[in-house]
C-alpha positions in Angstrom: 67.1 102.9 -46.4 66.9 104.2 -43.2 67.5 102.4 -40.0 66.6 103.1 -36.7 67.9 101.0 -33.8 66.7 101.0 -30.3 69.4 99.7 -27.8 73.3 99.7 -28.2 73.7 96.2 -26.2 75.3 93.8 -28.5 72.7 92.7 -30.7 71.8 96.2 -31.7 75.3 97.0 -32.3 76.1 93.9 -34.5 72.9 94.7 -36.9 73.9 98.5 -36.5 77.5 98.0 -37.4 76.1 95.3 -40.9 73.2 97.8 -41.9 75.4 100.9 -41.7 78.6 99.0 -43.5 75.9 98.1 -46.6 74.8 101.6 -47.1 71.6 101.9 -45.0 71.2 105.3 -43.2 71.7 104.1 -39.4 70.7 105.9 -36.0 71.1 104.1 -32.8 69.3 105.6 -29.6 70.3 104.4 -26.7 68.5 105.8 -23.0 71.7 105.2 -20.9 74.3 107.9 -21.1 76.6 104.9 -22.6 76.7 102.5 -25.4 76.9 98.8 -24.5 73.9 97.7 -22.4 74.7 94.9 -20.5 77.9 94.0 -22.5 80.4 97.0 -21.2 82.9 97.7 -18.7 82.0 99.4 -15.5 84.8 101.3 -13.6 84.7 100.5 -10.0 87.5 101.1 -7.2 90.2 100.5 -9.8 88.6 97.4 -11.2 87.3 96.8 -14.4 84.2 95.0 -13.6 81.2 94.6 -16.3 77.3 95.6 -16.6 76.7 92.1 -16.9 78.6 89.7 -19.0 81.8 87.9 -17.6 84.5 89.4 -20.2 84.1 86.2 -21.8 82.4 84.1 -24.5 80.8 81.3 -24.6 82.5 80.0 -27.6 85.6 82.0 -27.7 87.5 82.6 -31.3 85.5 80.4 -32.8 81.7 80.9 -31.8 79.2 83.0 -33.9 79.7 86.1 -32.0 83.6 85.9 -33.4 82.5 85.1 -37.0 80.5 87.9 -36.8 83.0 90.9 -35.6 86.0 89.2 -38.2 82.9 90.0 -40.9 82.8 93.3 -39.8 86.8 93.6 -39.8 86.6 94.7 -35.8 89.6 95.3 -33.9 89.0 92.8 -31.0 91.3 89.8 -29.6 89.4 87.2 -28.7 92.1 84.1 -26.5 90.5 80.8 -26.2 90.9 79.4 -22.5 93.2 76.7 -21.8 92.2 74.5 -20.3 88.6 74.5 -21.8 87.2 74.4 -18.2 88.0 73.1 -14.6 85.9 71.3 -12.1 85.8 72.4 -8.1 84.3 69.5 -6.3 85.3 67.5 -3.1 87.1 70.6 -2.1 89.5 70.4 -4.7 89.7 71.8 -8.1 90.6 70.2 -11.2 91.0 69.6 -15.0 87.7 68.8 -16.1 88.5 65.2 -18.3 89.8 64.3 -14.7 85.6 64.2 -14.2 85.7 61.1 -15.9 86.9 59.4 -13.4 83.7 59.6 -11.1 81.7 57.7 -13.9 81.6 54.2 -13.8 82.5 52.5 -17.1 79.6 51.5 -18.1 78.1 55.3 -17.1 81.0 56.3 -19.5 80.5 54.5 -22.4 76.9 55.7 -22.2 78.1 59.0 -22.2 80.0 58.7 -25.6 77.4 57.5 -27.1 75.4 60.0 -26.3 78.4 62.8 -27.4 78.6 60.5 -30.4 74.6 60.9 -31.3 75.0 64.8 -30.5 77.6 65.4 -32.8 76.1 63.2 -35.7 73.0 65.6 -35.3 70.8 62.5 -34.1 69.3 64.9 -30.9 65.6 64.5 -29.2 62.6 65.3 -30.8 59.0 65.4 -30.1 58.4 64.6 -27.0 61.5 63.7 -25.8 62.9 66.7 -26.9 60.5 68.9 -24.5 61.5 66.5 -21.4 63.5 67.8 -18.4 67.0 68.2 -20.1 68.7 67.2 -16.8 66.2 64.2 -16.6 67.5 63.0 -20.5 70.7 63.1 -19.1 69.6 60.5 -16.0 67.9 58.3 -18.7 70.8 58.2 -21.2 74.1 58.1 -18.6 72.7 57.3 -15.4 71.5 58.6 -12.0 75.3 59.8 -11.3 75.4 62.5 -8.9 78.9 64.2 -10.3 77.3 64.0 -14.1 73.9 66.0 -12.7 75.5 68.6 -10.3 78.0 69.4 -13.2 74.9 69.7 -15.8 73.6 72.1 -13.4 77.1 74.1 -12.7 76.9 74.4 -16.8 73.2 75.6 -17.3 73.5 78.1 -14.2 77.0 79.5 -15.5 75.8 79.6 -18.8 72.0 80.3 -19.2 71.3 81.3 -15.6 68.5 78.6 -15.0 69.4 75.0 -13.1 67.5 73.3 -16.4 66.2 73.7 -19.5 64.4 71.0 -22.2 66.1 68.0 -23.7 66.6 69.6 -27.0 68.2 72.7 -26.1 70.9 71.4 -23.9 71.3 68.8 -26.8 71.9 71.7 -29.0 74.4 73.5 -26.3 76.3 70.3 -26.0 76.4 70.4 -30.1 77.8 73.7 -30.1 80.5 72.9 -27.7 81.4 70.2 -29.3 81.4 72.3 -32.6 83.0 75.8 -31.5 85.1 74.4 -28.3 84.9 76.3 -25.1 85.0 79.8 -24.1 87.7 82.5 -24.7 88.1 86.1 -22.6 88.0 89.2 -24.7 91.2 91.5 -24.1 90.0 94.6 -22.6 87.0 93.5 -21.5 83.1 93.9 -22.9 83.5 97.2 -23.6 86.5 96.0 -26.4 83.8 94.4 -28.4 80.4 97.2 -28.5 83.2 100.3 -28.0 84.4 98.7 -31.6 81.1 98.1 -33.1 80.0 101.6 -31.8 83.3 102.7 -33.9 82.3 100.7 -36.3 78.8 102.4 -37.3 79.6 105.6 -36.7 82.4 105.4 -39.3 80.5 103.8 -41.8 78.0 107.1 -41.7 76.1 105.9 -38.7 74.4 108.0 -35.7 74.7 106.2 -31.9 72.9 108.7 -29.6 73.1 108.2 -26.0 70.3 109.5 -23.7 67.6 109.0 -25.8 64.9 106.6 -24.5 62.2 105.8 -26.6 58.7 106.3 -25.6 56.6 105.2 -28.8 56.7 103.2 -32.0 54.2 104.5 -34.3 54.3 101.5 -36.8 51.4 103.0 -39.1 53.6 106.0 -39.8 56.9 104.2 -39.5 58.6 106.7 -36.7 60.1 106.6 -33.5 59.4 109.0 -31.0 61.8 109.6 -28.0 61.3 111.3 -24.5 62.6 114.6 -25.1 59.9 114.8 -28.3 62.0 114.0 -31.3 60.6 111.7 -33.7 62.6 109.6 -36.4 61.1 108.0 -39.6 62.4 104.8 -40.5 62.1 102.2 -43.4 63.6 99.1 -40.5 63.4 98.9 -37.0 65.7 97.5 -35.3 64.8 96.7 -30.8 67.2 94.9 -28.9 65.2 96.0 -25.8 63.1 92.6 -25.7 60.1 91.2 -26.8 57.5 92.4 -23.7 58.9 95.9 -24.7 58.9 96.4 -28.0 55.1 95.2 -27.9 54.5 97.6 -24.8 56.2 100.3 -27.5 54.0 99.7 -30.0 50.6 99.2 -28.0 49.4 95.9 -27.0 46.1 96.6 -29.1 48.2 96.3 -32.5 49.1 92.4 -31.7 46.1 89.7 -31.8 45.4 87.5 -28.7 47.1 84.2 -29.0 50.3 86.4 -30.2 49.9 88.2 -26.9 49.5 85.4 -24.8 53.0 83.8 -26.2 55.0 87.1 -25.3 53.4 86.4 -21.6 54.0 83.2 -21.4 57.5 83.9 -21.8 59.8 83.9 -18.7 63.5 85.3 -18.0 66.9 83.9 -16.8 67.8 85.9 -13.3 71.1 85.7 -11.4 74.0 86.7 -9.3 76.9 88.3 -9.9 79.8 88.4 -7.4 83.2 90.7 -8.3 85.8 89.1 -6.2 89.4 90.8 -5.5 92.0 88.5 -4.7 95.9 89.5 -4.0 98.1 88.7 -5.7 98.3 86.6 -9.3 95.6 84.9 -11.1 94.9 81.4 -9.2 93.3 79.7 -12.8 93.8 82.0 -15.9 91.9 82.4 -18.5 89.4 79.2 -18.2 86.1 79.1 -16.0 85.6 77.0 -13.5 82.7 74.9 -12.6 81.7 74.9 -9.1 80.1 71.5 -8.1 80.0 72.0 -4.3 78.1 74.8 -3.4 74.7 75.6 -3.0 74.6 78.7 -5.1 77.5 79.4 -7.2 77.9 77.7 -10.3 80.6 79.2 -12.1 83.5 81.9 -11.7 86.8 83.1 -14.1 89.4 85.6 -13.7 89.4 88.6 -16.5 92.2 89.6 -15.5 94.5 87.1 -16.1 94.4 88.1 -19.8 93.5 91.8 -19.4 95.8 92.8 -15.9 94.2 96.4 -16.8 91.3 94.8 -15.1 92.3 94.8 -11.7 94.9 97.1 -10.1 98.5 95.7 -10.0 99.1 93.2 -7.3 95.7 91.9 -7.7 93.0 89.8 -9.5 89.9 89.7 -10.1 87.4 87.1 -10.0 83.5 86.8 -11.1 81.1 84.3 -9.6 77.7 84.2 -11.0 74.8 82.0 -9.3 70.7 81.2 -10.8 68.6 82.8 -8.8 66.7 79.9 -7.5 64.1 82.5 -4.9 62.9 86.0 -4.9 64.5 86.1 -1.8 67.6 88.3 -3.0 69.0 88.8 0.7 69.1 85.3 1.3 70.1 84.2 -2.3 73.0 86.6 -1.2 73.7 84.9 1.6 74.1 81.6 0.7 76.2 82.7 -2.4 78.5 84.3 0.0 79.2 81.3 2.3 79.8 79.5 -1.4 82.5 82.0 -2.0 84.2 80.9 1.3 83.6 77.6 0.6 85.7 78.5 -2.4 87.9 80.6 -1.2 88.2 80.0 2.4 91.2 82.7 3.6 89.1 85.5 1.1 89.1 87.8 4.9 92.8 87.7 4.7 93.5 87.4 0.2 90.6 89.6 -0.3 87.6 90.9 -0.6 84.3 91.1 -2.0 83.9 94.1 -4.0 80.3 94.5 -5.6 77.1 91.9 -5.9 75.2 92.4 -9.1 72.0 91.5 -9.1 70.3 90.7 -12.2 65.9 90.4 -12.3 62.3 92.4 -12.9 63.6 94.6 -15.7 67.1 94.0 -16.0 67.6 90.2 -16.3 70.5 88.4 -17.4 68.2 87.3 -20.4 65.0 88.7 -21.4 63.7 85.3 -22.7 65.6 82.1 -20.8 66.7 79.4 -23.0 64.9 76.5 -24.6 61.8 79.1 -25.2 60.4 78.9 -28.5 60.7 82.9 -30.2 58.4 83.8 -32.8 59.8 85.7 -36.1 58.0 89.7 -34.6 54.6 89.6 -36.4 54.8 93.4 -37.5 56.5 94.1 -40.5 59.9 95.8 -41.2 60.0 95.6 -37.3 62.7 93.2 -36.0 64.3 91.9 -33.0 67.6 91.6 -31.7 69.5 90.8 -28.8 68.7 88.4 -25.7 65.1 87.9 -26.0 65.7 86.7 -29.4 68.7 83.8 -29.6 68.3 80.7 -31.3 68.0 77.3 -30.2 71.8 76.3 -28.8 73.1 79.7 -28.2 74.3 80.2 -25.4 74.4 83.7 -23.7 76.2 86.6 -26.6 76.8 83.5 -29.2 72.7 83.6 -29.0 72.4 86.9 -29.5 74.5 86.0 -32.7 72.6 83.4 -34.3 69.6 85.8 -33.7 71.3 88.8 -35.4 72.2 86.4 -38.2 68.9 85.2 -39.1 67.7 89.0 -39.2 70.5 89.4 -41.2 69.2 87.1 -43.4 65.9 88.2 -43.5 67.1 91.4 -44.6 68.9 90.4 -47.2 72.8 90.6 -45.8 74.2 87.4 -45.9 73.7 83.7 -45.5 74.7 81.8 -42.2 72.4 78.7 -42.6 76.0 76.5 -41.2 75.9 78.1 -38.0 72.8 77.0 -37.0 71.9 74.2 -34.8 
């Protein structure tokens, strides 16, 4: 059958790389004049800096994402972080089991418990489960200032919003405690979609760069791009979001109520800050969790496994912040004076090289976390990528679990275990 894909970020190149590998006749068209999306390198003053993810996953070796590429055979390391994480807080940072000790014991055994119910599957539902996830927290451990500001260090590093519901960050908690913590990817982003890119094109597949697409004609089943060509196709494949693919398609193909859940649903937007530091990496490959600033939640160091990253005699960092205003300059601002706060000699060990900003039509995720996706109501049409992860996934392991359950759906394997 043939395939057409529209996007090479890492969803489309995942279902791209399984369609093409079982036979099906695949073209991926892609509008920027390189594969990857927001999951490649991006060459800057020497550095290896990315479009958008951190050189990292959420779930190292042994997330979805991982599963997925040893599937596929790709030729990608993948090093789990040790530790799993650190903690900067009081001005100091740390290992992050040293966090225990700012929980009272009886704020601790609460706190087990509710690990315990996570990992027994026992997680909110109903009402509970649509609750303030950082307010389930309060109720089950305690008003503990340490245990909230590091719940919202997690969700801004990881999901780029400062909450989500009860049940989502139940299920993120799950999956930690299922997959471990996160792992850097040797090499970088690029590593992983340059592979899958190899990938499909050696298994008979077509990855066109340049080629935006303007229209889906889903009466005649064909594609048609900017510069007038126009592909037929028995599956489509978007991983260019929900909003879009409908916008595609024409807004007068989808009934109202459908229509008025694709508005209703809102992005995650951040910060990113590329950081060059002399001299060796200060943490290595871990990420740390920044409880005492305003703005930043998280940074790592990609080049403490990948020193092709940075030039020699230096390292580079990546901070990332929520955006919490429109007010980009100022959102700036204050994530700069938490980079000080963090590194306060950076004027003499460094410099800031770039500030990614990530909103309007480039988010960090098309759809935020803990929204509820619909299956696309428009057959043979399917959707990939961030506007279409499943509850728990965090970040590219989400894109996963969505790419597996279109897998499923079309018929190419069974991944009912990894869900959560």
């Amino acid at each position: 059958m043939r395939a057409v894909v529209i996007g090479s970020g890492i969803g489309g190149l995942l279902t791209s790389s399984f369609l093409s590998k079982n036979g099906h006749e695949v073209t991926v068209l892609e509008k920027a004049p390189y594969v990857g999306g927001r999951f490649t390198n991006l060459d800057y003053r020497g550095f290896g800096l990315s479009t958008g993810a951190f050189h990292m996953l959420p779930h190292g070796e042994d997330g979805p994402l991982a599963y997925l590429l040893k599937l596929l055979g790709a030729n990608v390391t993948i090093v789990n972080s040790n530790p799993k994480g650190m903690i900067f807080y009081e001005g100091k940072t740390f290992h992050y089991r040293d966090g225990w000790k700012y929980l009272g014991w009886r704020e601790r055994a609460r706190a087990m418990k509710l690990l315990a119910d996570v990992k027994r599957n026992k997680l909110p539902s109903g009402e509970e489960a649509e609750m303030s996830g950082r307010e389930w927290i309060r109720e089950r451990i305690g008003d503990n200032e340490f245990v909230d500001l590091f719940i919202k260090s997690f969700l801004g590093w990881a999901d780029s919003v400062l909450d989500v519901p009860a049940g989502e960050l139940a299920r993120e908690i799950k999956a930690a405690l299922k997959w471990g913590g996160p792992g850097l990817v040797k090499g970088g982003c690029k590593a992983i979609t340059g592979e899958l890119a190899k990938i499909t094109e050696e298994s008979g597949g077509k990855v066109l760069t340049r080629k935006k697409v303007v229209e889906i004609d889903v009466d005649a089943k064909r594609v048609i791009t900017a510069d007038g060509d126009e592909l037929s196709y028995d599956i489509l494949i978007s991983n260019v979001g929900i909003k879009e693919t409908v916008e595609l398609i024409g807004r007068d193909n989808f009934d109202r109520d459908y229509l008025k859940r694709v508005d209703s649903l809102r992005p995650s937007e951040g910060i990113k800050y590329n950081v060059a530091l002399k001299g060796k990496p200060r943490i290595g490959n871990t990420v740390v969790f920044t409880l005492d600033t305003e703005r930043i939640n998280g940074y790592n160091e990609p080049s403490s496994l990948s020193p092709e990253l940075a030039p020699e005699g230096h390292t580079l960092v990546m901070l990332h912040h929520a955006l919490q205003s429109r007010n980009v300059k100022a959102e700036q601002r204050k994530g700069i004076e938490d980079i000080y706060r963090i590194f306060p000699n950076l004027d003499e060990e460094g410099e800031i090289l770039l500030i990614q900003t990530y909103l309007d039509g480039n988010p960090v995720n098309r759809v935020a976390n803990g929204q509820i996706v619909d299956d696309f109501p428009i057959s043979d049409v399917y959707i990939v990528g961030d506007a279409y992860k499943l509850p728990g996934g965090i970040e590219v392991e989400g894109i996963a679990l969505g790419v597996m359950r279109t897998l499923e759906r079309l018929g190419l394997g069974s991944f009912s275990e990894w869900y959560l």
